[in-house]
N, CA, C and O atoms as a DFTB+ gen file, in Angstrom:
356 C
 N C O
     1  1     -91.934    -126.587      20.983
     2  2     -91.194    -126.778      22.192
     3  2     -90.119    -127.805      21.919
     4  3     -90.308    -128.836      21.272
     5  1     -88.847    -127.394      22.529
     6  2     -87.813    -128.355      22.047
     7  2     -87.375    -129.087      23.479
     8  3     -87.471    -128.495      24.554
     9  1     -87.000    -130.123      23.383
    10  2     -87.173    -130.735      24.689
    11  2     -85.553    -131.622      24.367
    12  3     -85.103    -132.298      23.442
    13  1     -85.184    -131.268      25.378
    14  2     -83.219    -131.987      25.351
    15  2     -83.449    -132.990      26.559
    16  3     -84.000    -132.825      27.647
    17  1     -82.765    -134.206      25.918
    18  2     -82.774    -135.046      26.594
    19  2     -81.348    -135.597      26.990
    20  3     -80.857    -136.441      26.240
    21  1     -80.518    -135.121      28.298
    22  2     -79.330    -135.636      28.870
    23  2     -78.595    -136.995      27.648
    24  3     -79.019    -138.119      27.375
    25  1     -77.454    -136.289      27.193
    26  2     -76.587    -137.523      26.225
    27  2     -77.180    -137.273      24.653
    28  3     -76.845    -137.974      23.699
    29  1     -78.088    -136.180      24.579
    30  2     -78.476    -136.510      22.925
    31  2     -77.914    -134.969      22.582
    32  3     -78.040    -134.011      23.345
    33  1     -77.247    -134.940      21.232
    34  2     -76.629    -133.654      20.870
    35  2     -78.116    -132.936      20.442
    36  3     -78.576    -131.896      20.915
    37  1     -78.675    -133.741      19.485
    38  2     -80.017    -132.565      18.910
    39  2     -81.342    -132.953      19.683
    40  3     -81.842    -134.078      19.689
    41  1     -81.883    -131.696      20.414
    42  2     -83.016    -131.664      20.751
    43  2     -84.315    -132.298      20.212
    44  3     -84.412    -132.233      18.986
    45  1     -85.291    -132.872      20.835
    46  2     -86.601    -133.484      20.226
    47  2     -87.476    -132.942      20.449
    48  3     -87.739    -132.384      21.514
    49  1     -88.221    -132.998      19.329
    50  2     -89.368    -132.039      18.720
    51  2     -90.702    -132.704      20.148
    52  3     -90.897    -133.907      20.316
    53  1     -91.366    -131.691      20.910
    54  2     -92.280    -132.394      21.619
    55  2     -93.775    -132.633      20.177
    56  3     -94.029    -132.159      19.070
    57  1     -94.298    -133.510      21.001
    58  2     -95.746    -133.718      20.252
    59  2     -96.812    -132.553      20.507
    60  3     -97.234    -132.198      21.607
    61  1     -97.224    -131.936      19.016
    62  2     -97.643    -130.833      19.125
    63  2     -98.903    -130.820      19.323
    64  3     -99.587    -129.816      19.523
    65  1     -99.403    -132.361      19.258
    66  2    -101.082    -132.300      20.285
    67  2    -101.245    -133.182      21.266
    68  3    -101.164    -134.409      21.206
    69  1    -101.530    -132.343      22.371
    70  2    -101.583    -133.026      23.548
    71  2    -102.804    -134.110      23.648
    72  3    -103.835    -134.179      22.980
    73  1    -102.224    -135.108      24.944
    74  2    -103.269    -136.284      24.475
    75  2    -104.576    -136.329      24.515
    76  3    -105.409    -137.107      24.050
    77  1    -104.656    -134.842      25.494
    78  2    -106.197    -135.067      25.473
    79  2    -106.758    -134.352      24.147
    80  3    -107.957    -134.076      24.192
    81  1    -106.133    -134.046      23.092
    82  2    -106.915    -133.451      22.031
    83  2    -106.801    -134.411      21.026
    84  3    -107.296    -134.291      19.906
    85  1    -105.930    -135.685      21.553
    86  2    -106.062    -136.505      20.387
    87  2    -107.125    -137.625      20.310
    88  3    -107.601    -137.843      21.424
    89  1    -107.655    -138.425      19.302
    90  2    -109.339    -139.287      19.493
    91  2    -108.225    -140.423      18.381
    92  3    -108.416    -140.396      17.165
    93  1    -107.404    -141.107      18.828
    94  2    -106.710    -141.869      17.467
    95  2    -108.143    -143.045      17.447
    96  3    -109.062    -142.808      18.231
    97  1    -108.203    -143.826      16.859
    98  2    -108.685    -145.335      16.491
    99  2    -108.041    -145.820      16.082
   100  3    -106.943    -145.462      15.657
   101  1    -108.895    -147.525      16.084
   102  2    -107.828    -148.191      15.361
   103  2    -107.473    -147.783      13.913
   104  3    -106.273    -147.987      13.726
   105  1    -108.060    -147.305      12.876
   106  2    -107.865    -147.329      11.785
   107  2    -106.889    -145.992      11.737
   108  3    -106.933    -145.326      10.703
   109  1    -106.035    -145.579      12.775
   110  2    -105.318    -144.679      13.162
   111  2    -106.069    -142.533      12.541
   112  3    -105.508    -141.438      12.590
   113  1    -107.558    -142.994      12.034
   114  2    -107.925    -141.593      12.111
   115  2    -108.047    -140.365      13.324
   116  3    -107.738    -140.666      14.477
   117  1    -108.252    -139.749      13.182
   118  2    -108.374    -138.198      14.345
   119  2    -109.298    -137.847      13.838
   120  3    -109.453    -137.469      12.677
   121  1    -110.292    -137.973      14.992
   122  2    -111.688    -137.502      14.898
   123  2    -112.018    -136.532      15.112
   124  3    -112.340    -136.567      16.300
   125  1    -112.214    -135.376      14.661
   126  2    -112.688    -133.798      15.274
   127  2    -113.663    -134.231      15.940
   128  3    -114.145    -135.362      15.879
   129  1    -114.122    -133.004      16.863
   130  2    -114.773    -132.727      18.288
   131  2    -116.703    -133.349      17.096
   132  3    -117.444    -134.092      17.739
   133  1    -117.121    -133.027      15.840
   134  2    -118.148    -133.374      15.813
   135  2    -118.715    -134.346      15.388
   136  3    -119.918    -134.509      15.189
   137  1    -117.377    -135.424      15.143
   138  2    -117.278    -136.768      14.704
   139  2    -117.390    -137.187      15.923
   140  3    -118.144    -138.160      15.936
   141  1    -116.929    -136.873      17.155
   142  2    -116.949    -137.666      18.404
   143  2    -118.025    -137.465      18.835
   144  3    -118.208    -138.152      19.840
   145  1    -119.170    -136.624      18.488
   146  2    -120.262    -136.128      19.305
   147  2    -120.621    -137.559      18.648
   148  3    -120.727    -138.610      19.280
   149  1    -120.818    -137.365      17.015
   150  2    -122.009    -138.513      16.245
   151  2    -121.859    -139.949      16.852
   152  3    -122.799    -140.742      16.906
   153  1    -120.454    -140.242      17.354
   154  2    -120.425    -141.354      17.631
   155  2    -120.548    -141.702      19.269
   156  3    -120.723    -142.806      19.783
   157  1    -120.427    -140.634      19.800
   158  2    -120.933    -140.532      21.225
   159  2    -122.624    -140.987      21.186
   160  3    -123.166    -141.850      21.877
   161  1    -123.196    -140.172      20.221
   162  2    -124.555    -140.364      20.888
   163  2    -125.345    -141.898      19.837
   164  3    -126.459    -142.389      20.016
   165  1    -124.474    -142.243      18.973
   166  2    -125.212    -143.509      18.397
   167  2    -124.892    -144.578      19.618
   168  3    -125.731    -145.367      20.053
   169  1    -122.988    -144.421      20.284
   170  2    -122.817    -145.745      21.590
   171  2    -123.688    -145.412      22.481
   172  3    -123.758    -146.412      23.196
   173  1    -124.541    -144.474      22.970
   174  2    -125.686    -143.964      23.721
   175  2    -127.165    -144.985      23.755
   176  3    -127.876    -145.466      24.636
   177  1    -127.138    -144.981      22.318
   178  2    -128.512    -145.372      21.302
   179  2    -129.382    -144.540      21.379
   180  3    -130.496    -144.890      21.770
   181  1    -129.152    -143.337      21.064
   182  2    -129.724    -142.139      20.138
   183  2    -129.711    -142.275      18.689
   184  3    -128.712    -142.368      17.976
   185  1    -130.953    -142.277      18.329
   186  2    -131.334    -143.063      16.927
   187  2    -130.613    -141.186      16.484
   188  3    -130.794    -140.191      17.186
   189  1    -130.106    -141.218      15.629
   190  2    -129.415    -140.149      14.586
   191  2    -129.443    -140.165      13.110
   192  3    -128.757    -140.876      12.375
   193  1    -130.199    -139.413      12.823
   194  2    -130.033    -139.251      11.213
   195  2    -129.000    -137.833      10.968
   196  3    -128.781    -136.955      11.802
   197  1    -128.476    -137.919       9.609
   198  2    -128.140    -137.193       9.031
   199  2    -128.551    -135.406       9.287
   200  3    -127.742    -134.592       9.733
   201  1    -129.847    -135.113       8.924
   202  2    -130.761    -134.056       9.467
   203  2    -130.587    -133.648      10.640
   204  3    -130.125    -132.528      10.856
   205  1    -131.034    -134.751      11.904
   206  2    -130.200    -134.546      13.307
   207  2    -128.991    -133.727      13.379
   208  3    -129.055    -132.588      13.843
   209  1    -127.591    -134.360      12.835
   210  2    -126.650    -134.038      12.605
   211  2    -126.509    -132.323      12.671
   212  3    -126.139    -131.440      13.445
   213  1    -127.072    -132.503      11.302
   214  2    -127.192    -131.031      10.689
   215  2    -127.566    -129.781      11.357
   216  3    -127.001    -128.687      11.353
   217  1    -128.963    -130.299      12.102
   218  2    -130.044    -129.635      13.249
   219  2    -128.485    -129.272      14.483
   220  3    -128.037    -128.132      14.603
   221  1    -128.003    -130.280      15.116
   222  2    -127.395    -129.933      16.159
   223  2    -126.515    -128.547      15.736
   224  3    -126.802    -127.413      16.119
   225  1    -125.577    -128.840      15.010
   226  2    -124.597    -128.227      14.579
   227  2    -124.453    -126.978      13.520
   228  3    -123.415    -126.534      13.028
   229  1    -125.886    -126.521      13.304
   230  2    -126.220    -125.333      12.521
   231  2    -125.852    -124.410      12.542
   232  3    -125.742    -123.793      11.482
   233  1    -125.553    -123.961      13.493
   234  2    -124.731    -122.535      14.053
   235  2    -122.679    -122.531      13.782
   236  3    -121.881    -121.695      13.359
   237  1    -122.571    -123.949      14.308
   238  2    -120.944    -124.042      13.964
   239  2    -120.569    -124.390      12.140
   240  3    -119.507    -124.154      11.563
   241  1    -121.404    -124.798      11.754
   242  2    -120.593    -125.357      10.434
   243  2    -122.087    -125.861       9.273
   244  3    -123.123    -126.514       9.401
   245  1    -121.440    -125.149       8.256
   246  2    -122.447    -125.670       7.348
   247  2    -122.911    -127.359       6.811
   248  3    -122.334    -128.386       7.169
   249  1    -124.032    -127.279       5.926
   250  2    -124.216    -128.622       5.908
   251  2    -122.939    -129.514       5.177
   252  3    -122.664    -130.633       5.611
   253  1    -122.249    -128.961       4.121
   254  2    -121.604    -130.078       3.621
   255  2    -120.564    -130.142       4.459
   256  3    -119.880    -131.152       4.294
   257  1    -120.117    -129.231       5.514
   258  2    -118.880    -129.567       6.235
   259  2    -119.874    -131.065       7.239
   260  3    -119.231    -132.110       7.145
   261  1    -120.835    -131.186       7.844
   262  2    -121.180    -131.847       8.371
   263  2    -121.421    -133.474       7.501
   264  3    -121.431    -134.610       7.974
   265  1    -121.550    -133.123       6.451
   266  2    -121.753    -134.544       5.268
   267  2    -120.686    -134.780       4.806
   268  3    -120.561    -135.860       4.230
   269  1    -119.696    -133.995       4.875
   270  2    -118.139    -134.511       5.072
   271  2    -117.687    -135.457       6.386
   272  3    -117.012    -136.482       6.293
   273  1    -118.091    -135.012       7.344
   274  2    -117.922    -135.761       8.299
   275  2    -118.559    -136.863       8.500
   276  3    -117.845    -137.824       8.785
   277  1    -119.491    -137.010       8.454
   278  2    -120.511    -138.493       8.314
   279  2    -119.868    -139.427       7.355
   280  3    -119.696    -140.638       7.502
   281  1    -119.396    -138.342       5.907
   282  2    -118.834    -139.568       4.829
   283  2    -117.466    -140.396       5.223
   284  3    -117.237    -141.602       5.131
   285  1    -116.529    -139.174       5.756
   286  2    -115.494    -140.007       6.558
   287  2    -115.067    -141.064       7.258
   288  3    -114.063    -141.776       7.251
   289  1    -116.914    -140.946       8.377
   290  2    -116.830    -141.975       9.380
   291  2    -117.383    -143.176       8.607
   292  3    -116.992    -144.298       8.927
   293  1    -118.158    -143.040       7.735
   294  2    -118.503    -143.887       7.311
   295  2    -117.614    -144.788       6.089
   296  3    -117.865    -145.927       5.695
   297  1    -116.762    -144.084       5.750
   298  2    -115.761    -144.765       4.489
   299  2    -114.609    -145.348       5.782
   300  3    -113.887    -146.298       5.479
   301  1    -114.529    -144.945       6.716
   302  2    -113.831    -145.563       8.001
   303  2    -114.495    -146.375       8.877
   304  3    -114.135    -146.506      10.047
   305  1    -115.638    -147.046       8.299
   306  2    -116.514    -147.937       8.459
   307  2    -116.571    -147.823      10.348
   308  3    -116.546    -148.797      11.100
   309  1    -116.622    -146.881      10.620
   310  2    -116.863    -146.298      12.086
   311  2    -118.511    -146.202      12.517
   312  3    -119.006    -146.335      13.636
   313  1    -119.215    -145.905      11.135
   314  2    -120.726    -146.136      11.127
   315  2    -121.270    -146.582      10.092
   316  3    -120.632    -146.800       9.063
   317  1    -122.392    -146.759      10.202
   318  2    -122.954    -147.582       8.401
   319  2    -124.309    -146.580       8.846
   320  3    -124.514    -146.040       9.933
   321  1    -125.259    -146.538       7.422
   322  2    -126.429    -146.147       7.500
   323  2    -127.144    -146.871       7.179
   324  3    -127.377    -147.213       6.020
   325  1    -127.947    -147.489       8.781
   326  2    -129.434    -148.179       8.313
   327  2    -130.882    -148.195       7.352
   328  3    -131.490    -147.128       7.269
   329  1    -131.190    -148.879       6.943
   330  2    -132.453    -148.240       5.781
   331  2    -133.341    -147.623       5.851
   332  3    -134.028    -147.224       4.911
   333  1    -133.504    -147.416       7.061
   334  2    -134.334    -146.541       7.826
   335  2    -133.477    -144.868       7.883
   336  3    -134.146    -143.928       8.311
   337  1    -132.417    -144.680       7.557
   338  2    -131.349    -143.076       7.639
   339  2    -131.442    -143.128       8.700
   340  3    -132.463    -142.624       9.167
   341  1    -130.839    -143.507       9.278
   342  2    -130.421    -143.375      11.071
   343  2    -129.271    -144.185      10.671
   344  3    -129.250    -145.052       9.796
   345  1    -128.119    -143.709      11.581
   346  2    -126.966    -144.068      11.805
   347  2    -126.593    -145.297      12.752
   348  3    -127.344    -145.205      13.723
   349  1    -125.733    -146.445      12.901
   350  2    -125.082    -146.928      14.005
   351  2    -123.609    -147.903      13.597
   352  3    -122.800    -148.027      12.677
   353  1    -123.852    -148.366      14.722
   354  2    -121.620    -148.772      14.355
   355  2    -121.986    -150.193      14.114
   356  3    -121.115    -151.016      13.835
């Protein structure tokens, strides 16, 4: 969508994701929809392991797409894993 703004010769590019699909943080990442679940339900205090994870989301996406996502949040120090394998921030 090109969007003209009165006094400017070249049109501006609109932002091609709207805000509600965007999850920025501070560390300026974009969280897909099952990164926001994990961290939805640890600010909850739903003890979550890895397995959990896996269990929820079996049907949408295989396991390493899901251990991709955990590693992310976690190299974005968004979660750590307790010694116990349960997750929290």
């Amino acid at each position: 969508m090109d969007i003209r703004i009165t006094g400017q010769s070249e049109p501006q590019k609109a932002d091609p994701a709207p805000a509600a699909k965007r999850a920025d943080t501070a560390s300026g990442l974009v969280l897909n929809d099952r990164q926001k679940w994990i961290l939805d339900q640890i600010d909850k205090g739903v003890r979550i392991s890895q397995k959990d994870v896996i269990a929820h989301f079996r049907r949408e996406k295989n396991a390493s797409t899901i251990k991709r996502d955990l590693k992310q949040l976690r190299e974005e120090a968004l979660i750590a894993t307790h010694e116990d394998g349960y997750y929290l921030r």
